[in-house]
N, C-alpha and C positions, 0 to 999 in steps of 0.2 A: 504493500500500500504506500501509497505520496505523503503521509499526513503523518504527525511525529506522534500522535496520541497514542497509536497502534501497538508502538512499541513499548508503551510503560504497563508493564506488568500490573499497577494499580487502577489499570482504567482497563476493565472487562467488557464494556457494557456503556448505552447512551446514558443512564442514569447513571451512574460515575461519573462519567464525564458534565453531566450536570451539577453534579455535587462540586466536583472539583472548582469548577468553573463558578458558582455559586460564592463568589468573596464579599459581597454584600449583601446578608440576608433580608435586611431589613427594609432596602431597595425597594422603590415601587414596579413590579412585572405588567400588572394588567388594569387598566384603569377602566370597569366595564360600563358602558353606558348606563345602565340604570341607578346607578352611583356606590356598586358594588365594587372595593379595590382589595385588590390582593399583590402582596409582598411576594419576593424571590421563595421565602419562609414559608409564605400559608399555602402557595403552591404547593413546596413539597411535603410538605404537611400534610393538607389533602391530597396529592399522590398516595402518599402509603396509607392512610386512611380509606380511600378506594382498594387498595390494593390489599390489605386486609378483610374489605367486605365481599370484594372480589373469592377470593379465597375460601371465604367462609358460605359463600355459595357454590363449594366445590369448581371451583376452575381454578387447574393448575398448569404448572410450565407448560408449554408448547400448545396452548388452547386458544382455538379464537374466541374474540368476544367481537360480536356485531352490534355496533352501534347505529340507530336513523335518531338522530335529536337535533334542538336545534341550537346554535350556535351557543357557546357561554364558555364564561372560564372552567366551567367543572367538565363540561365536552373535552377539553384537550389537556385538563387534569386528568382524566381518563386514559388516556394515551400516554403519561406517563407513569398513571398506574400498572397501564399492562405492561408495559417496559420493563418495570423495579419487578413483576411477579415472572417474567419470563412469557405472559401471553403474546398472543398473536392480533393488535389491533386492526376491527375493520369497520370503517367509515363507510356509510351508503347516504347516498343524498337525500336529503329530506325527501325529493320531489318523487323518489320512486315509489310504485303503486305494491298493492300487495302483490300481483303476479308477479311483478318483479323482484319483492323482496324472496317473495318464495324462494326464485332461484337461487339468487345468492345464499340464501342460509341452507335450503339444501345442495349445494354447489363443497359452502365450505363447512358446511357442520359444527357450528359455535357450539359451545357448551352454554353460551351467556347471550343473551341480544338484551340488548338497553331502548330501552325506543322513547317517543317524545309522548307524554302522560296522556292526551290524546287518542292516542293512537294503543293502547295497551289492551282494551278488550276488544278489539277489532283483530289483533293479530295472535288472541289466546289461542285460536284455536290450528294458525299456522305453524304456533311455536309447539304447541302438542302433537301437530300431523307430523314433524320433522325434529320431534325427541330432543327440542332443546330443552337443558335441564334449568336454566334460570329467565321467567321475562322480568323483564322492572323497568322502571319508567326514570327518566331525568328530564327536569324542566328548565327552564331558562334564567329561572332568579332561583336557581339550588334547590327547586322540590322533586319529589316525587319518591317514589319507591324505594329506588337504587341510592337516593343522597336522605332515607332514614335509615335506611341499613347500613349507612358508610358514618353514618355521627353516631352510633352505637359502636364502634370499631375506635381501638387506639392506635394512637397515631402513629406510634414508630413503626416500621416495618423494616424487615430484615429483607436485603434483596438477592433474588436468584441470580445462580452463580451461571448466567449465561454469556455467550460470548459475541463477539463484533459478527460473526457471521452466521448468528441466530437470526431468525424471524423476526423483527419488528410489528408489520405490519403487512398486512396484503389489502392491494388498491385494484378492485374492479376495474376495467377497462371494456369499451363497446367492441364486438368482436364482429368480424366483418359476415360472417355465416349467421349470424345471429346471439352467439353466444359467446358472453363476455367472460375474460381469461381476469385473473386473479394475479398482479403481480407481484410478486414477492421480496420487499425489500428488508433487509438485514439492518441490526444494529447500526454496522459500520458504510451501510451503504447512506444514513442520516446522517450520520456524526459526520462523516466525511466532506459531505456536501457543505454541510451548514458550514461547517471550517471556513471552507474555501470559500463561502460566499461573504463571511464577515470579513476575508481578509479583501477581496476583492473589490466590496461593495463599501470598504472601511467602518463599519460598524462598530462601535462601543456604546458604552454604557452612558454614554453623555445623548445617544438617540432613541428618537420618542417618534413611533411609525404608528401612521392611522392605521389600521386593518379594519376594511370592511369585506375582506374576501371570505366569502365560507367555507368552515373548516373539514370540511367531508374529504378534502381533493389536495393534491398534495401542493398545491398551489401558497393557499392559507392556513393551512395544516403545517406543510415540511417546511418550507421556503422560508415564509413569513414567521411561522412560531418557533422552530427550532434556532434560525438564525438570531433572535431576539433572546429568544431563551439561555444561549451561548453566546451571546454578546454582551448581556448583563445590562439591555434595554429596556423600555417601554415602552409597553401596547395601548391604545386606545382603541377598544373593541366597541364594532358598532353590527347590529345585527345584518344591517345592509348597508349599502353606498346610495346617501342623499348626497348631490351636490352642495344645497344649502347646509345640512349638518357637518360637511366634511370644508368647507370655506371657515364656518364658525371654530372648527378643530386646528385646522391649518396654522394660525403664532403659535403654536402650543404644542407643535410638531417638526420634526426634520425631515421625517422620509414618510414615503406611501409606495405600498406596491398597489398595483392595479392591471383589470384589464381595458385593450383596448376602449371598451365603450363607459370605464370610468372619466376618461381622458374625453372625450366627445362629446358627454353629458357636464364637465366642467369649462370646456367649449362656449357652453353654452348659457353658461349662466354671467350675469355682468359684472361679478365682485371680481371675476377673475383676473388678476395684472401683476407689473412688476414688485407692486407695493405689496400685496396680498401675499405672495408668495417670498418674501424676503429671507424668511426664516428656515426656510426649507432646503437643503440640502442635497437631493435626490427624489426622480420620482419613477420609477422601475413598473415596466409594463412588460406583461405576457400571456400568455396561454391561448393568444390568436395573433394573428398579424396585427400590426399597427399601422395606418394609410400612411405614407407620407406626407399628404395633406393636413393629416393629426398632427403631427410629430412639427411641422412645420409651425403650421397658426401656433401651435402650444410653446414653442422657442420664442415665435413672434411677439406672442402677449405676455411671456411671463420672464422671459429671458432665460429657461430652462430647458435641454435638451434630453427626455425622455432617453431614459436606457431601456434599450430592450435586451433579452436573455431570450433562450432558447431550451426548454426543459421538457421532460416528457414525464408520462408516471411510472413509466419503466425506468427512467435513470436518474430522476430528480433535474437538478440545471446541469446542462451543457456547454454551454457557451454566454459569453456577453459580452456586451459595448464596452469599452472601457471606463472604468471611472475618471482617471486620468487620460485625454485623448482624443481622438474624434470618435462622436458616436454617430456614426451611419445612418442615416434613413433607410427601411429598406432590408435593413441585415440585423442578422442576431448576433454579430460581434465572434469575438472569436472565443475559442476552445478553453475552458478554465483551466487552471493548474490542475496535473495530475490525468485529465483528461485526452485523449490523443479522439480525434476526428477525421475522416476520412472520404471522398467520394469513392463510391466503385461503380462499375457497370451494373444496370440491375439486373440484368442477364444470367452474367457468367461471375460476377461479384470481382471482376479483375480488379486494381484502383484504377484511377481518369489520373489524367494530367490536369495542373494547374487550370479554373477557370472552366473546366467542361460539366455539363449539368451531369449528375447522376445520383445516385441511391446516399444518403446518408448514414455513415456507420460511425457509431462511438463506444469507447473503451476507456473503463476507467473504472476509480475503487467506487461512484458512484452507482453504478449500471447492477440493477436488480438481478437478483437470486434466476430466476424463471418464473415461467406461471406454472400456477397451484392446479397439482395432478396432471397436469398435461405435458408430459415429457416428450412428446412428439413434434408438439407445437413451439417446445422451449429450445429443441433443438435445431428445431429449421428455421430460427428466428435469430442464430447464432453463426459467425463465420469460425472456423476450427482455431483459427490465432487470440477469438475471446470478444470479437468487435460482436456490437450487435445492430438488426438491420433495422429500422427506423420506421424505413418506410417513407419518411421525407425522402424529397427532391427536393437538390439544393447543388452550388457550386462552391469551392473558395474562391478568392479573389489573390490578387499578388500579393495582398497584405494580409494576408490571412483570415480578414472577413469571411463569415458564412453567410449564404442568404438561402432561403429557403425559396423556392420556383414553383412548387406544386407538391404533390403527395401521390406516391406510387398505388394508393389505396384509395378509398373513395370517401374517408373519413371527413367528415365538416366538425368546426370549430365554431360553435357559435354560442357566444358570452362568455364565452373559457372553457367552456363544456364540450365533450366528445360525443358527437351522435354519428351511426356507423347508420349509411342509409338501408341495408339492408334488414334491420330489425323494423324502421318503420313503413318499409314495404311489404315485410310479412303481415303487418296487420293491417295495412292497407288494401293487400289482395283477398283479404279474407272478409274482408266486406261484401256482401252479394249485388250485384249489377259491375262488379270491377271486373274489367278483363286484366289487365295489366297496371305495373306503375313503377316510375323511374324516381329515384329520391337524388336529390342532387344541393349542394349548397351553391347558394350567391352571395355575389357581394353585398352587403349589409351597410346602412352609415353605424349604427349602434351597435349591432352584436358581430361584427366582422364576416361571420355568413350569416344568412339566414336558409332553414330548413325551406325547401320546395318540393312540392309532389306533383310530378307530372304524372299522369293520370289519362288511360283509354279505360272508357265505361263502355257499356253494351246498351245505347241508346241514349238521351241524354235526359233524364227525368231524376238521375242522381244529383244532390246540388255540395256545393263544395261546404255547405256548414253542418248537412248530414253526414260529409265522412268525419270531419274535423270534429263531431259530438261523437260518434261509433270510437274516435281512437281517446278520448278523453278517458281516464280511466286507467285504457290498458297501456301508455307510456309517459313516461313522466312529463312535463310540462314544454320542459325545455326541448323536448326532443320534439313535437306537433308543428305541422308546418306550418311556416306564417303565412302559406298562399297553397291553393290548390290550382292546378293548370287542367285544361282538360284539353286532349287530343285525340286525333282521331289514329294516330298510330306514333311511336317509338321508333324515333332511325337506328338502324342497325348495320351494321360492317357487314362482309360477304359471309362472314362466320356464323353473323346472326347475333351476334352482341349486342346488346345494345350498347349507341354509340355516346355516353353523356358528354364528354369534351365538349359536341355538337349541342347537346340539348345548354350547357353554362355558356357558349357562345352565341344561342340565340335569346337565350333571357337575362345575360350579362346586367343586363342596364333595370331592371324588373323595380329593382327595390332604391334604387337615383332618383334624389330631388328631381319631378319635373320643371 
């Protein structure tokens, strides 16, 4: 490994490394909107407090625990409780439906699901169909089930003796057949990253970052929380990204990550300027493109040059802008320390020379375990020297910029989120009067794609808000298309393919200010 932690025989594990890193207990960590503030201290405090309640509901080392809640300081207290017991954390989005939760918990077989207080007798009787042994509820200002059974529990907790290349956590991912892989990241594949990012992103204990990304995805989870966490920062947790709430936060802050359409939406509000932003430091954008037109006006008005990174939830961050340097419009900067990136042919996997589009492969102590049970898929997803394939298309440049060109898969990003069109064309053909249907992303001004469904029906008496009600339900929110198309047929190659290239070149402009 690149990273000097590795080698000190006292640091086994991320929570060590937390502890270690923990020199000011007393420090403010997380300043939650509802006026709830917790110390570097009452965090891990509540850590092993969880982790003992954990425990005493029978889940032990190497067990997952599936969480859907919604965002709060005890959410990602959670995450280092399973940490300190040796569990396996897993994060599923608020927005998924129970068909979907279904899978995942029978996918990964938790011994523990936590859900949002809500939602707890709704899913009694999925956690009984698939023998989970514990449900409990966590609420957003510290109720519910799971946080009376965790303040019955004393706080010390002794932690298991696990290592850098244990299980951390495993992150769902949309899978392009339909069925979504479980990536599997390690101890030392967190620790590692966050490292690199606070030295990169120069992080200390002197910054105070807005977070209003949620924390299900490893965006606002790993990125955001761990790099604060190990930097000896402050959070200001907000359940979501208001423009006006996030301007009023702004003197009182030095950095923000965001995505694209955090930036777009503060675009567009008037406080925005050079004045406004004075106090701020950085402002870190990802998990879809960023227009150059954004990145542009947002230099213009504030006198700040948006960093962009490049991360996946297979490998955590990738690459980025530099702190010190020019940050590119356009590209995701280049390869962090420790991390080695590569074009190849998607082909034959040879490498490209300098500047030629092809397959993006990365290697490094960040780049996940495999996906969970699926040794087939983990291995054809692998080059035999350790790179792993992406999936992006992308080039370097002479300077060693990356830029991303398009995506060998048909995966759309839209609002940070990964929707694989093929899960919502299975429920879109299984509508009655659909002949057919092509799911394609556009360019978006807000969410960087937006979901479209092209669409051949068998006569024209089906209307676009009937299918758009039929999928409500059966996938989560984000994933619903923001337009339905109707045709009369799907172009197709001589193979019989359909051809979408054709179908995003003739609806490019769909979702463009007229």
């Amino acid at each position: 490994m690149s990273w000097s932690y590795a080698d000190d025989p006292q640091l086994r594990n991320l929570p060590a490394l937390v502890h270690r890193r923990m020199t000011a207990p007393d420090k403010l960590f997380i300043r939650n909107g509802d006026g709830r503030d917790f110390t570097f201290f009452d965090f891990w405090t509540l850590a092993g407090q969880m982790a003992n309640a954990l425990a005493a509901q029978g889940v032990k080392t190497g067990d997952r625990v599936a969480i859907q809640v919604d965002k709060s300081p005890e959410a990602i207290a959670l995450f280092l409780a399973c940490a300190k017991l040796g569990a396996v954390y897993l994060p599923l989005n608020t927005a998924y439906t129970e068909p979907e939760v279904d899978y995942f918990v029978g996918d990964a077989e938790p011994s523990a699901l936590i859900v949002m207080p809500e939602r707890l007798d709704a899913l009694a009787d999925l956690a009984k169909r698939r023998n989970v042994a514990a449900l409990l509820s966590l609420g957003i200002k510290g109720d519910g089930t799971f946080m009376d059974a965790t303040r019955r529990q004393a706080r010390g907790f002794t932690d298991a003796k696990v290592g850098w290349s244990d299980l951390a956590a495993i992150l769902y991912t949309s899978g392009t057949t339909g069925r979504s892989k479980g990536a599997m990241l390690t101890h030392g594949n967190l620790a590692s990253n966050a490292l690199t990012l606070i030295d990169t992103w120069r992080f200390s204990a002197a910054d105070t970052l807005i977070h209003a990304l949620p924390v299900y995805h490893t965006h606002g989870l790993f990125t955001a929380t761990n790099t604060l966490l190990l930097s000896g920062g402050t959070m200001l947790f907000r359940q979501k990204f208001d423009a006006d709430d996030v301007m009023r936060l702004m003197p009182g802050a030095t950095t923000m990550m965001g995505v694209p359409t955090f930036y777009t939406r503060l675009l567009q509000h008037p406080g925005l300027s050079l004045a406004a932003t004075a106090h701020m430091r950085l402002f870190i954008s990802g998990s879809a493109p960023l227009l150059a037109d954004t990145h542009r006006e947002f230099r213009e008005r504030t006198g700040h040059a948006i960093l962009e990174r490049f991360g996946m939830t297979e490998t955590n961050m990738n690459t980025s802008n530099p702190y010190d340097g020019e940050r590119i419009a356009g590209t995701v900067g280049l390869p962090l320390a420790g991390v080695d990136v590569r074009i190849s042919d998607p082909d034959s996997g040879k490498p490209l020379a300098q500047s030629e589009i092809g397959m993006i492969e990365v290697r490094g102590p960040n780049v996940f375990k495999g996906y969970w049970r699926m040794p087939e898929k983990t291995a054809a997803e692998f080059r035999a020297d350790g790179f792993f394939i992406t999936g992006d298309l992308g080039r370097i440049d002479d300077n060693g910029y990356v830029s991303i060109v398009g995506r060998g898969k048909d995966l759309i990003i839209t609002g940070g989120f990964n929707v694989y069109p093929k899960e919502v064309e299975s429920e879109i053909d299984s509508i009655e009067g659909i002949v057919e249907s092509a799911v394609i992303g556009l360019p978006h001004p807000d969410f960087g794609e937006g979901v479209t469904a092209v669409v051949v029906r068998s006569g024209d008496s089906l209307l676009e808000r009937e299918i758009l009600q039929r999928l409500e339900g059966r996938l989560a929110k984000f994933k619903l298309p923001k337009q339905v198309i109707f045709v009369d047929d799907l172009p197709r190659n001589a193979m019989g393919k359909v051809q979408k290239n054709a179908l995003r070149q003739t609806y490019a402009d769909l979702y463009r200010p007229r």
